[in-house]
C-alpha positions, -999 to +999 in steps of 0.1 A: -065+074-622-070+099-654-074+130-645-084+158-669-084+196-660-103+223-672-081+255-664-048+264-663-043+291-637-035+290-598-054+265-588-046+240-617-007+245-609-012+240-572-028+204-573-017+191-603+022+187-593+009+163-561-014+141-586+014+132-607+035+126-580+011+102-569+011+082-602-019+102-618-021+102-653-029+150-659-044+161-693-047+198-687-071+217-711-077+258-708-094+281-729-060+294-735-040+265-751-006+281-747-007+284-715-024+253-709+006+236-727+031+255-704+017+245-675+018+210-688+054+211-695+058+229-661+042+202-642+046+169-657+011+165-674-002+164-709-021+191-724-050+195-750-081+207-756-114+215-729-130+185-747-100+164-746-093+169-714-133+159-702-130+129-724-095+116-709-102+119-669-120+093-651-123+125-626-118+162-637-108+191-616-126+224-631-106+257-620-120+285-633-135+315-619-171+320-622-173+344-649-154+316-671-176+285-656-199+285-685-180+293-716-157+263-700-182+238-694-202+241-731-163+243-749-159+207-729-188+193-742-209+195-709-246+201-721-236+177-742-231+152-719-192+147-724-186+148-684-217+125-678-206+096-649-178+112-641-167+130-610-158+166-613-142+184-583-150+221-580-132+244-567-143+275-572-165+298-559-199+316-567-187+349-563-178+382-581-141+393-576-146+428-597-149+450-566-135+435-534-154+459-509-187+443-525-178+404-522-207+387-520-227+350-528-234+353-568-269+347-571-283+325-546-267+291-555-232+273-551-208+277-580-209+237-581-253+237-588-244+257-615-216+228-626-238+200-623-268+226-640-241+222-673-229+192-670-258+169-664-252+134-650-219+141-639-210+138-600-203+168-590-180+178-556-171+206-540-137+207-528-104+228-520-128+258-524-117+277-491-079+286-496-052+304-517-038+286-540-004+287-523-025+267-496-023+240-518+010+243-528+026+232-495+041+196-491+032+184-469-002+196-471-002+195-432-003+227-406+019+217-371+019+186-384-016+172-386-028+169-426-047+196-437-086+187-433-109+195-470-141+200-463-163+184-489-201+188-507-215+169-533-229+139-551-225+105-529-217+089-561-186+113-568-172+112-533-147+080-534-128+097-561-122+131-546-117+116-511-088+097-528-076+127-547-077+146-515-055+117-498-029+115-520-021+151-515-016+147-481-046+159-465-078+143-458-116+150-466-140+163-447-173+153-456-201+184-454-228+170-473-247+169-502-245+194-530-267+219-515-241+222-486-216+235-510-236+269-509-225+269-472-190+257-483-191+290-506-205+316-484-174+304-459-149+311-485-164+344-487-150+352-452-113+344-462-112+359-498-127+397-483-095+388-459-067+381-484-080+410-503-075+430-477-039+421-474-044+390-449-018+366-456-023+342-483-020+315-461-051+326-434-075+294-433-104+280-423-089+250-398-110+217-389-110+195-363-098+160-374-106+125-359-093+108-332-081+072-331-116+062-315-133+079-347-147+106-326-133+147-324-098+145-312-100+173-285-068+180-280-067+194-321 
């Protein structure tokens, strides 16, 4: 699969590394291009532009904050409809990280409505939303040794991809729902980021209960 990023920080540098290792062609854009290009070279992936990067992936992971979401999305060609059919996995979260004390929900709606607000006809899914990115760092991606469980939100029609993505990291998908689920997705994240700004361990988690080999909740998780 192509995959292009929008973003060159934590988040970018934590996922990326598994994709390629799992075959994945990486074009990483950011609105900074040299660090874009070093975290390219750092990783194994291409870089370029914001556009470039939306054109090239068959999916696209966007890792930016909030206050960078929009300037991001127009620079790719969003409104546009550059990102149109394609899936785009979110990971961020609608939140303002100026004051930690006063962490709260950013306006009513999940960082992803806004993403699918700019980039319209593109299928948008939350995911990998609700951790540090040295979370997603480990390899395995696996805690006691059961894969780490992603909770997912989003468009049905975006799904397969980021379930895939999710798999080849390691870990496997959780799915939550549709796009309006991923303001439930957010507000959780909440919890955990007033925590690690607090001086919680970067590590501290949400944990999920997986399946069983019958398909129903494995009890003994």
């Amino acid at each position: 699969m192509k995959i292009g990023v929008l973003g060159a920080g934590r988040m970018a540098e934590a996922l990326v590394p598994g994709w390629v290792r799992a075959g994945h062609e990486v074009l990483i854009g950011g609105r900074t291009p040299a660090k874009a290009e070093d975290l390219a070279q750092r990783v194994g992936a291409k870089a370029g532009t914001l556009r470039e990067a939306a054109e090239f992936g068959d999916a696209v992971l966007l890792a930016v904050l909030l206050a960078g979401l929009e300037e991001t999305l127009v620079a790719a060609g969003g409104p546009e409809g550059a990102l149109a059919g394609k899936t785009i996995i979110d990971c961020g979260n609608a939140v303002d990280l100026s004051d930690f004390s006063q962490i709260t929900f950013h306006g009513g709606t999940s960082m992803a409505e806004e993403v699918a607000r700019l980039a319209p006809g593109a299928h948008v899914v939350k995911a990998f939303n609700q951790a540090h990115g040295d979370v997603w760092k480990k390899r395995p991606l696996s805690f006691d040794g059961r894969p780490f469980t992603v909770p997912i939100a989003g468009d049905e029609g975006g799904k397969a991809a980021a379930r895939a993505l999710i798999n080849d990291l390691g870990a496997e998908a959780l799915d939550a729902g549709d796009l309006t689920q991923a303001r439930h997705l957010e507000a959780m994240a909440i919890i955990v980021i007033r925590l690690l700004f607090s001086g919680y361990d970067p590590m501290s988690v949400f944990t999920f209960t997986g399946r069983g080999a019958t398909g129903q909740p494995d009890s003994s998780r």
